[in-house]
N, C-alpha and C positions, 0 to 999 in steps of 0.2 A: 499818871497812875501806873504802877505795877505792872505788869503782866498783860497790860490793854494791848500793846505790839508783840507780836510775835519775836521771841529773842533773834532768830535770821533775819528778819527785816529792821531790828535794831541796831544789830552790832557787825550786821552782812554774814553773818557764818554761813559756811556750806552744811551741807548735809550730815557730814563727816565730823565737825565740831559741833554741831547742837544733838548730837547724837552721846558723844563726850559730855555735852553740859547736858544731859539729861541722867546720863549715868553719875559723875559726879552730885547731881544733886541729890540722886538716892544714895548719896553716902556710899559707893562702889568706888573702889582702887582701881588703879590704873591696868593693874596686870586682871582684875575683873574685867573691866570692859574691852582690856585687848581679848582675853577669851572668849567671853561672850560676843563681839565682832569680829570674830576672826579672824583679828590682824595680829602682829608684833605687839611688843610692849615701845619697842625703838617709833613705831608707827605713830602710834597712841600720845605719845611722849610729842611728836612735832604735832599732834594736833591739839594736846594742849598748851603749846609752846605759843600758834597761831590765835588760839582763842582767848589766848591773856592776854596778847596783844591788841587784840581787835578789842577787847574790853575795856583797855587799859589797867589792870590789875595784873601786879607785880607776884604774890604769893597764892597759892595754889588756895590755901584758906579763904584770902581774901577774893576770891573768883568764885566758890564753895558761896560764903556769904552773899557777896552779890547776885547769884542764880538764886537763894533758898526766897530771896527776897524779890526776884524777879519772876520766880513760878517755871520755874526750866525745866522740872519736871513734867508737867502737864502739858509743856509747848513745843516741845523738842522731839522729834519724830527718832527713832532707832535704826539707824541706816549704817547697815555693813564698809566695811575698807572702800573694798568698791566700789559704793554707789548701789549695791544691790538693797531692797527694803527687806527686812527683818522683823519678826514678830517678836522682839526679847520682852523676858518673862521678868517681871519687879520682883523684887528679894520677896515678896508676900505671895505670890502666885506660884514663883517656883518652891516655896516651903509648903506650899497649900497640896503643888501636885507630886512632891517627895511624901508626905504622910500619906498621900494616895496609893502608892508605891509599893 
């Protein structure tokens, strides 16, 4: 079933790629989630390089697919370049707190 395992204990990712597969599955670019982490985009890029691999999925879509269908969103923690943990904000909460603004 879906989503019963945690995507890191499925497909091994570190902190750093289920933070990727989290942002990818809300539909966020790669140079989004380098901003929103802090890091490069060159960073960004070998960590989805690492996570296709580990997934076995060849196209960035077909990775995209595979998360929307595995709940990556919901299971994937936000964790900075570093290692540091991060509160980042989903496309709804930071639209929610710009009209607050």
């Amino acid at each position: 079933m879906p989503g019963a395992i945690p995507l890191t204990a499925r497909y091994g990712l570190t902190a750093a790629e289920a933070a990727l597969a989290a942002h990818l599955a809300e539909g966020r670019t790669l140079a989004e989630a380098a901003r929103l982490r802090g890091c490069s985009v060159n960073t960004v890029r070998t960590h989805l390089a690492r996570l296709m691999s580990k997934t076995g999925t060849q196209r960035q879509s077909a990775l995209v697919r595979l998360l929307m269908l595995d709940g990556a969103g919901a299971q994937a923690s936000a964790v900075g370049c570093f290692g540091s943990t991060a509160a980042l904000p989903t496309r709804q909460a930071a639209a929610a707190a710009s009209r607050r603004t």
